[in-house]
Every structure is written in structure tokens, then in C-alpha cells.
VEXLUM-399512 format. One line per field, with one value per residue (C-alpha): residue number from 1; residue in three letters; x, y, z. Coordinates in Angstrom, 1 decimal, always signed. Last residue first. Layout:
BEGIN
seq = [NUM/...]
type = [ala/...]
X = [X/...]
Y = [Y/...]
Z = [Z/...]
***
This chain:
BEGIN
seq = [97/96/95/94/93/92/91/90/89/88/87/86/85/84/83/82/81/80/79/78/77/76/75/74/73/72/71/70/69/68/67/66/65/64/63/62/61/60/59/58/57/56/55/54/53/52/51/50/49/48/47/46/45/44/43/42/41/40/39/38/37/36/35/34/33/32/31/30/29/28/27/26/25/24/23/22/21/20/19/18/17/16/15/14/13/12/11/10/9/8/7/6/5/4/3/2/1]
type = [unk/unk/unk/unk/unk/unk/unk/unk/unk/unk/unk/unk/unk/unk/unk/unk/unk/unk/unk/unk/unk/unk/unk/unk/unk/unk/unk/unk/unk/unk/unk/unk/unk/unk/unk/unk/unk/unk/unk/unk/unk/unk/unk/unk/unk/unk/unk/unk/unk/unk/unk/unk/unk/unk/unk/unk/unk/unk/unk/unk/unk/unk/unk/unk/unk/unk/unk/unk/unk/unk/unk/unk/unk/unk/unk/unk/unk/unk/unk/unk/unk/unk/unk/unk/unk/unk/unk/unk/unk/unk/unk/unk/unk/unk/unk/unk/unk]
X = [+48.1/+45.7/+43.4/+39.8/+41.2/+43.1/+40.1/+37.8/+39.7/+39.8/+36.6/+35.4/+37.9/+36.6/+33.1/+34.6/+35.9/+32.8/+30.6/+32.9/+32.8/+28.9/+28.3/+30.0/+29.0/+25.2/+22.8/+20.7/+23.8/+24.7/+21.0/+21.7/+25.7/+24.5/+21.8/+26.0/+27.6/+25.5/+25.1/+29.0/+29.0/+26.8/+27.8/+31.5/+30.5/+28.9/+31.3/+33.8/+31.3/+29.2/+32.4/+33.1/+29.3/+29.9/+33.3/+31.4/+28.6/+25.4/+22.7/+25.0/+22.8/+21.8/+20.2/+20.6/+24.0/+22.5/+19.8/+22.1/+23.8/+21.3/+19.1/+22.5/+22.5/+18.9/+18.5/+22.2/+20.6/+17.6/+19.5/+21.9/+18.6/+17.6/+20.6/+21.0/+18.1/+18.5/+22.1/+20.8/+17.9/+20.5/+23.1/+20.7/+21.5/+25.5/+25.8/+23.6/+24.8]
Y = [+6.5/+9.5/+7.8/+8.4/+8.7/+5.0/+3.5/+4.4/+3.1/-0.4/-0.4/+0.3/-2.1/-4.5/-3.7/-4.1/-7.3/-8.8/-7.1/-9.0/-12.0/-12.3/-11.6/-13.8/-16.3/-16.0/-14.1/-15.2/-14.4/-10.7/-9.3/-10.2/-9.1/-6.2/-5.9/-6.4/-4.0/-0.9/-1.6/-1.9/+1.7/+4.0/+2.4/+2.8/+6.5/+7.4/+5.1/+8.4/+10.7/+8.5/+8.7/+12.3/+12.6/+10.6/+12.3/+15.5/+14.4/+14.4/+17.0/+19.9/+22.9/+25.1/+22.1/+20.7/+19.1/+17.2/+16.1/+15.4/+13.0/+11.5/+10.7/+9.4/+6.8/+6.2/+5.3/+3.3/+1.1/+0.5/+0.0/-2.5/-4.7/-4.5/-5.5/-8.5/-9.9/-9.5/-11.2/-13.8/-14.7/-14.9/-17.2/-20.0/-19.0/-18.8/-18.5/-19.6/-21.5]
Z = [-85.0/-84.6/-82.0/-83.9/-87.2/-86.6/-85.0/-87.4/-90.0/-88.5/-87.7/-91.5/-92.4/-90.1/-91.6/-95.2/-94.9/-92.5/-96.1/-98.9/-96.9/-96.5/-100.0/-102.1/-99.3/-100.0/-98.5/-95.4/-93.1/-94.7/-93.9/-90.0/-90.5/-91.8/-88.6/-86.8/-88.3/-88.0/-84.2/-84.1/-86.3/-84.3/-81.1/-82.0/-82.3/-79.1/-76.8/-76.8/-76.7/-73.1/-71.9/-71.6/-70.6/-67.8/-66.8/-67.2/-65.1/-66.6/-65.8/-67.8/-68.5/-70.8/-72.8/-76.1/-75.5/-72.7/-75.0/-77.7/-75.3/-73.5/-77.1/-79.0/-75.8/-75.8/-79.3/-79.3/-76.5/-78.6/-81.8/-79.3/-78.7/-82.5/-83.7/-81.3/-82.4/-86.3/-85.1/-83.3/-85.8/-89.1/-86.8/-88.6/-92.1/-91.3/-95.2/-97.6/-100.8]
***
């Protein structure tokens, strides 16, 4: 049985839209980091760190959830439980709880 086969579109769309955004992101702040200099704002640039990583992982997530959809269920649930986990995990490192 295929899961969610018609959601499989969205999120292969989606994915590549926030791959695009994460592209640009990881290239602003490595490039920042790169030069001598500082040309964004160190508020900016504090917030661009902190988004950096949940980028990484939500764009991650969801072109899973694109390959997860056309699969079966024995597949689908096992991957949104370990992607929540993954969050999850993430979240507790990130702000030491």
C-alpha cells in the first residue's frame, strides 16, 4: 500500500525550494566566515547560526518525506519516527535541557 502518494509532488517541491534557500544560507555564512571582514551584522549573522542547523536537518526531512510518501507504510512511519527523533535530539544538545 502507498502512503500519502499524492502529497509525494509537494514535498519533492518543497525540498527543492528550502535546498535553494539552505544553499544560499550555508553560502552567507561560510562566506562571511571566509572573509577578514564582517559584511553582515553580528545580530544577523548570530541568527543566521542559529537557523543554520535546523535548515540542514528540516530540508533533510522533508525530500525524505518526498521518497517516504511513494514507499510503503512500513516505511513512511519508521522515517516521521526517526526525523522527530532526530529533531528532538537536536533540540535537547542544541539548548542543553
Amino acid at each position: 500500500m502507498i502512503v500519502l502518494k499524492n502529497f509525494s509532488k509537494f514535498f519533492s517541491y518543497l525540498g527543492q525550494i528550502m535546498a535553494f534557500l539552505t544553499i544560499i544560507l550555508l553560502g552567507l555564512v561560510y562566506l562571511n566566515q571566509a572573509l577578514p571582514f564582517s559584511f553582515l551584522g553580528e545580530n544577523f549573522y548570530n541568527l543566521l547560526l542559529s537557523i543554520k542547523e535546523y535548515a540542514v536537518i528540516l530540508t533533510i526531512t522533508v525530500c525524505g518525506l518526498g521518497f517516504a510518501c511513494r514507499r510503503s507504510i512500513l516505511i513512511f512511519i519508521p522515517f516521521c519516527v526517526l526525523a522527530i527523533c532526530a529533531l528532538a535530539c537536536y533540540s535537547i544538545v542544541l539548548f542543553q535541557i
